[in-house]
N, C-alpha and C positions, 0 to 999 in steps of 0.2 A: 531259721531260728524263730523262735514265737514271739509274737511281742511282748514284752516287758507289763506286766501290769502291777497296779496298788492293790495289795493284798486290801479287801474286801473288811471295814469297821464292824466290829459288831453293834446291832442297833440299842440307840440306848433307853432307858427307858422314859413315857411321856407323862407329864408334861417335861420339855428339857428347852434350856435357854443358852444359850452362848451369849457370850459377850468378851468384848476385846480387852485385852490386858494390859497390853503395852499404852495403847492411845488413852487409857483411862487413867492409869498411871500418871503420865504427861499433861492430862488435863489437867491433872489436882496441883503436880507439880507447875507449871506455868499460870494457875492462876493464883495458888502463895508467892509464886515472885513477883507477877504484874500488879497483886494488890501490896505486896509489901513494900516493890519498889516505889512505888505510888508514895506512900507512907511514911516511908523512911526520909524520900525527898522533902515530902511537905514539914518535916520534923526538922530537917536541919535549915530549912529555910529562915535566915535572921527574921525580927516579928515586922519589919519594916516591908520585907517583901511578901509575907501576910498579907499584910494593913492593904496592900496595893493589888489583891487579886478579887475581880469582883464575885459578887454570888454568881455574877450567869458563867463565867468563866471556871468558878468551882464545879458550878451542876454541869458545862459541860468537858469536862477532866472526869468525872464521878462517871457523867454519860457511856464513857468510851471504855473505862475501867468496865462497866457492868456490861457495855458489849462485847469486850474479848471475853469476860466470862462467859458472860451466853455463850458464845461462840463454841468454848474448850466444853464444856457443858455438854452442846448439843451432839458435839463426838463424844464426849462420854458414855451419856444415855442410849448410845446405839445397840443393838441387840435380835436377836434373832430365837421367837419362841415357839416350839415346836408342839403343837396339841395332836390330838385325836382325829382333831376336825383340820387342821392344815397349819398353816405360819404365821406368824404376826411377826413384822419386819419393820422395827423402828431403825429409821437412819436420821440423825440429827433430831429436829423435832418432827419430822414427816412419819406416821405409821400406817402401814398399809396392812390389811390381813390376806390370806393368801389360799384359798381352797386345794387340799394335794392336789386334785386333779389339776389345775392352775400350774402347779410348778412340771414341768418336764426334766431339767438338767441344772447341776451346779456346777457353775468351774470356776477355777481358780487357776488361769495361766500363771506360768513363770513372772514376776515382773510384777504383776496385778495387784495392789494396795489390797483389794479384798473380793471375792468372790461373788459373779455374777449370777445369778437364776435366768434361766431361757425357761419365758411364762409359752402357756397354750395358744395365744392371740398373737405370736412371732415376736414379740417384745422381749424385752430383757430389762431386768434392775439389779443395781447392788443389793449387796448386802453387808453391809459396813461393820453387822453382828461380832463376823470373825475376819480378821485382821491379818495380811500376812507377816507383819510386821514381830508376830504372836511365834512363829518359825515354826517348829514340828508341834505344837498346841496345832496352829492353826492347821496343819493338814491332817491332820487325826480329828478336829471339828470337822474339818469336810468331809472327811470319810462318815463320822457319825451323819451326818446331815443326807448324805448321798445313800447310806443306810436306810434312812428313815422313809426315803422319797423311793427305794426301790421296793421298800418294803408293803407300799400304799400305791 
């Protein structure tokens, strides 16, 4: 019996970017409830347990609201852009550009939150771009991707 393969994406056309659907989704949604819930509490707060919270104590409540945002944020903004000239691979706020020859292989095992690159120099990084979370999006993004890399 032959082995089993993934019918072969057609490649799409460049410049093309993927980005995750689900975790961007989620970010937007978890940071209207962290700042809402924030909000709503300070709101039903009688004015006596106001009067009794100091400023450094506000700034650092405000602190931690703005760094979970950051945080849902920095998965948001992840993405994976596909040029002429090679990839540019933003994951959180870290972006890396990526020359085809640079990229050798993408995978996306079973299990795997998001797809790995096996670079030229033996190394591997994510690519937090596409998401498996994303379901059959995400493996028709790696088929284009895997497309695009056999293509170059």
């Amino acid at each position: 019996m032959p082995p089993v393969t993934e019918p072969a994406a057609p490649e799409p056309g460049l410049p093309r970017t993927w980005r995750p659907l689900g975790p961007r989704i989620a970010a937007f949604a978890f940071s209207v409830v962290l700042i809402g819930a924030f909000a709503m509490l300070w709101v039903t707060f009688p004015q006596q347990t106001k009067d009794a919270v100091s400023p450094l104590q506000r700034a650092t409540v405000i602190f931690f609201i703005g760094l979970g945002v950051a945080l849902l944020n920095g998965l948001a903004r992840s993405r994976i852009t596909a040029s002429d000239t090679g990839l540019v691979v933003v994951n959180g706020y870290r972006k890396r550009e990526l020359a085809w020859a640079q990229v050798v292989a993408v995978h996306l095992p079973p299990g795997a939150p998001w797809p790995t690159l096996d670079l030229d120099d033996g190394s591997s990084m994510s690519a937090m771009g596409i998401h498996a979370s994303d379901g059959p999006r995400a493996k028709t993004q790696v088929g284009e991707l895997r497309a695009l890399l056999a293509a170059r």
